[in-house]
KOLDRENTOR-686167 format. One record per residue: x, y, z of N, C-alpha, C in turn. Coordinates in steps of 0.1 Angstrom, whole numbers, plus 5000, padded with zeros to 4 digits. Example, Ala and Ser with C-alpha at 12.3 -4.5 7.8 and 13.67 -1.06 7.14 Angstrom:
<pts>
513249435078512349555078513249675078/512849785071513749895071512950005079/
</pts>
This chain:
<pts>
183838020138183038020150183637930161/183737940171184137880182183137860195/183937770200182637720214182437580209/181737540222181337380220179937360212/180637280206179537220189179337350180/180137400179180437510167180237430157/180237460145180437370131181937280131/183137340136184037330137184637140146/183437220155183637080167182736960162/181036990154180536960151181136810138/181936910130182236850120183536720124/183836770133185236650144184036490140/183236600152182236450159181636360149/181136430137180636340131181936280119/182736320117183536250108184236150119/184036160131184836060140183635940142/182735990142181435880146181235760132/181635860120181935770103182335700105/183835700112185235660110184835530120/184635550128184135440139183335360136/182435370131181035280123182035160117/183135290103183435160094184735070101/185335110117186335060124185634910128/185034930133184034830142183334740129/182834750118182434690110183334570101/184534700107185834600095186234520103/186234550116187134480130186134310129/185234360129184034230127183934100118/183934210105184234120093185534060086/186534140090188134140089189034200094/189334120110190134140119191734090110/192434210110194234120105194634220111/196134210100197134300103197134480107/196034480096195434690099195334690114/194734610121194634640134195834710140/196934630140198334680143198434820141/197934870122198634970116198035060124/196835010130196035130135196435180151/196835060155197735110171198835190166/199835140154200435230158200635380151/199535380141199035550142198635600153/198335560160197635600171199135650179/200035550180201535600187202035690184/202035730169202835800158202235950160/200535930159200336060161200336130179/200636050188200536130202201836130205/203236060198204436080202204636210186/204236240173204036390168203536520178/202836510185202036580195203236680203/204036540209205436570219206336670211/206736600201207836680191207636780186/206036830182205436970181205837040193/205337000204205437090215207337090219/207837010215209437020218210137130214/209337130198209737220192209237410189/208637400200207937490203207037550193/206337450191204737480184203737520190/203237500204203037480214203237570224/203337700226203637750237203537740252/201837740248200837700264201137610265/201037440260201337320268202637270269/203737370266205137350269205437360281/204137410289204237420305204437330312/203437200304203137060311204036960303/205236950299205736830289205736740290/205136700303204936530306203436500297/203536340290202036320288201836240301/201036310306200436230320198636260321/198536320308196936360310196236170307/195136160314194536060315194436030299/194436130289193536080273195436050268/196636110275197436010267198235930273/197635860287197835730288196635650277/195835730277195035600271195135580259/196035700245196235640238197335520235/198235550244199035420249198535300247/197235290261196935180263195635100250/195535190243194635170231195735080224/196335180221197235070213197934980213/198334930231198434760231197334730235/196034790236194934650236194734630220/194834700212194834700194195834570192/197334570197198434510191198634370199/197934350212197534250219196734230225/195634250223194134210229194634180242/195334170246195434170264194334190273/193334090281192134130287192334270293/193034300298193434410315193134580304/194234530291194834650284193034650278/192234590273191334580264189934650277/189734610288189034650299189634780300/190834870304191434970306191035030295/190935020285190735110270189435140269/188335060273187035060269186935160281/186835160293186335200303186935320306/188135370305188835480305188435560290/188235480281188435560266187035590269/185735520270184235550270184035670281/184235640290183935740305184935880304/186535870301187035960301187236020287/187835960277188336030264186936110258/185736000260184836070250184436180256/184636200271184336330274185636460266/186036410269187336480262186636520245/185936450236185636480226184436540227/183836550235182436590237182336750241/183236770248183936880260185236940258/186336950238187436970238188437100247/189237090253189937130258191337170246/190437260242191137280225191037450227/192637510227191837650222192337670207/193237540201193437600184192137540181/192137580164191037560159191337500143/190337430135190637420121190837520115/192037480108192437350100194037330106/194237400120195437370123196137210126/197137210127198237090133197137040145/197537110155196737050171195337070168/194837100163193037060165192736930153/193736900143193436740139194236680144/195136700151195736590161195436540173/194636650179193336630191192436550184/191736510177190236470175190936350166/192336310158192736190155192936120169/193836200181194036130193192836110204/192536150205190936140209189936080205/189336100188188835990183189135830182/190535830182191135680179191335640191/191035650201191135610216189435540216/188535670216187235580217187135450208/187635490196187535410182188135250185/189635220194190235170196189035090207/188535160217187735080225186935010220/185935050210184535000203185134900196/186134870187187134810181187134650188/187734660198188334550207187034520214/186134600217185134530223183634480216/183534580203182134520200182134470186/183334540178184134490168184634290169/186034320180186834190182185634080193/184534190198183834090211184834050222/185634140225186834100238186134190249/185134120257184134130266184734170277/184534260287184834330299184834200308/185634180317185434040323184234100338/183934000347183433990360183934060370/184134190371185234280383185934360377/185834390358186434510356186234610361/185334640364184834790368185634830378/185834710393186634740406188134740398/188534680391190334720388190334840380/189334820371189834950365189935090372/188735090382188535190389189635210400/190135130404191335120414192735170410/192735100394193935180387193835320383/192735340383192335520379192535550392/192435530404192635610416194635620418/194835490417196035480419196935570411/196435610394196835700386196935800392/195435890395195236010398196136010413/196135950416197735980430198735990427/199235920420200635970413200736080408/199536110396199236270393199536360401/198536350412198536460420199636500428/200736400429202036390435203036470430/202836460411203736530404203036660404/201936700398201336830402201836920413/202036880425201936880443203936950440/204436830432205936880433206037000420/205737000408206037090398205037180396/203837190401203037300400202437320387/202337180385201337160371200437100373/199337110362197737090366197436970356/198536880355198036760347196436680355/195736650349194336580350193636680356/193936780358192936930356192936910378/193436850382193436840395193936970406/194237070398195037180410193637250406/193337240394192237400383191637360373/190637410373189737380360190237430349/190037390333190737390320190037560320/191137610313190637780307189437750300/189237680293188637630277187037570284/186137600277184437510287184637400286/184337350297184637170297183337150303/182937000304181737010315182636970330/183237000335184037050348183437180351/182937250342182537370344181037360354/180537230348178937220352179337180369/180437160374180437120387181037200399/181137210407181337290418183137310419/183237400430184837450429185337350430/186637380428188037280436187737240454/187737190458188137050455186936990448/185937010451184936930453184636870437/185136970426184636910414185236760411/186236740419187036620418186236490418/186036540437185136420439183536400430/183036480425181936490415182636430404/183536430395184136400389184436230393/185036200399184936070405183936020406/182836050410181535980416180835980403/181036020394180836020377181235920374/182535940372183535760366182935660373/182435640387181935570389180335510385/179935590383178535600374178535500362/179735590357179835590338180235440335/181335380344182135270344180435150346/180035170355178935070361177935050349/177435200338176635160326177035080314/178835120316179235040306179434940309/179734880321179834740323178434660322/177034740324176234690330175334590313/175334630302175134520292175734390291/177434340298177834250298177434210308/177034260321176534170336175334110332/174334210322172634160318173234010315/174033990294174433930288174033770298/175533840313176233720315175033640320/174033720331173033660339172133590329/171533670323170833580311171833450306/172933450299173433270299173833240306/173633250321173833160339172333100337/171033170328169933150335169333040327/169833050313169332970305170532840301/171632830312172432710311171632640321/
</pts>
C-alpha cells in the first residue's frame, strides 16, 4: 500500500519513535563513547546514500548529486553536535532536525518503498537526525542558548541563498525551491510557487519560536526565583 501513513510509513514512524525513547534514555543515564558510534552511523549511512546513487541505483536522484537538500546538511550537522556537543552545531540540529527533518518524516519524499535499500536508508537518515537532536538536547540537557532561534534562522536563510544560486545555475530543484516534490508532501497543503516558499518560511519561523519557547519559560522562571 502506498501514500502517507500507509502501514509501510506507519511502521517507519513508530519503530523510529522506539528507537528514540531508548536514545534519549541511554543518553541520560549513560552518556560515553556510543554517542560517537552513533554520529558516525549517521555519516556512514548518508555518505552509502551517495555511492548508491554513484552507482546508479538511483536513477531519479542522479539528477541532483549534490547533497545540498536541508535533511543532509543536517545529518552532517547531527553528527558533530553527537561527536562534539558544540553549542552552535547542538542549536543547528535541534531546530533544523525538529522544524525541518521531522517534516521530512512526517511528509516522506520517498517514491521506493519496503523493504528496499532507499526507503531504510531514508527513515535511518531521517530518523537519526531527529533522534540526534532529542539526544543532545533533552538526553545530554545541552539547552538552546538566548538568540538561537535569530542565528539559526539567519543561517537557514543564508543556506537557502546559496541553494537557490546553485538551483538558478544547474536547474536543479535542491530544497524543493524551483517545484514542489512529485511525491505528497505538506508543500502540497500550500499555495503555488513562489509563494509556498514564503509560507514555508513563515512556518520555520513559527516552528523554531515553539521549540525555543520551553527554554525561554525554563529561563524566566530561574531569573524569577533567583
Amino acid at each position: 500500500m502506498n501514500g502517507l501513513f500507509a502501514p509501510e510509513h506507519v511502521g517507519a514512524l513508530v519503530g523510529i519513535a522506539l528507537s528514540i525513547t531508548a536514545l534519549v534514555v541511554a543518553a541520560r543515564r549513560r552518556p560515553g563513547p556510543w554517542l560517537k558510534l552513533f554520529a558516525a552511523a549517521l555519516v556512514v549511512d548518508e555518505v552509502s546514500w551517495w555511492v548508491f546513487i554513484a552507482a546508479g541505483g538511483s536513477p531519479a536522484q542522479a539528477a541532483q548529486p549534490l547533497p545540498l537538500q536541508v535533511c543532509d546538511v543536517a545529518i552532517f550537522l547531527a553528527a558533530a553536535a553527537l561527536w562534539t556537543r558544540h553549542p552552535l552545531l547542538v542549536e543547528l540540529t535541534y531546530f533544523w532536525g525538529l522544524a525541518g527533518t521531522l517534516q521530512a518524516l512526517l511528509s516522506p519524499d520517498l517514491p521506493q518503498h519496503f523493504p528496499t535499500y532507499p526507503y531504510f536508508q531514508y527513515y535511518i537518515a531521517h530518523g537519526g537526525v531527529v533522534a540526534a537532536a532529542l539526544v543532545v538536547v533533552v538526553g545530554l540537557r545541552i539547552r538552546p542558548r538566548r538568540g538561537a532561534v535569530a542565528w539559526t534562522l539567519g543561517i537557514a536563510v543564508a543556506y537557502a541563498a546559496f541553494v537557490g544560486a546553485v538551483d538558478a545555475v544547474t536547474g536543479a530543484d535542491y530544497m524543493y525551491l524551483r517545484a514542489k516534490p512529485v511525491t505528497p508532501t505538506a508543500l502540497d497543503l500550500m499555495g503555488p510557487w513562489p509563494w509556498y516558499i514564503l509560507e514555508a518560511a513563515g512556518l520555520a519561523v513559527v516552528l523554531f519560536a515553539i521549540l525555543d519557547l520551553p527554554f525561554r519559560l525554563r529561563q524566566r522562571r530561574s531569573e524569577s526565583l533567583s
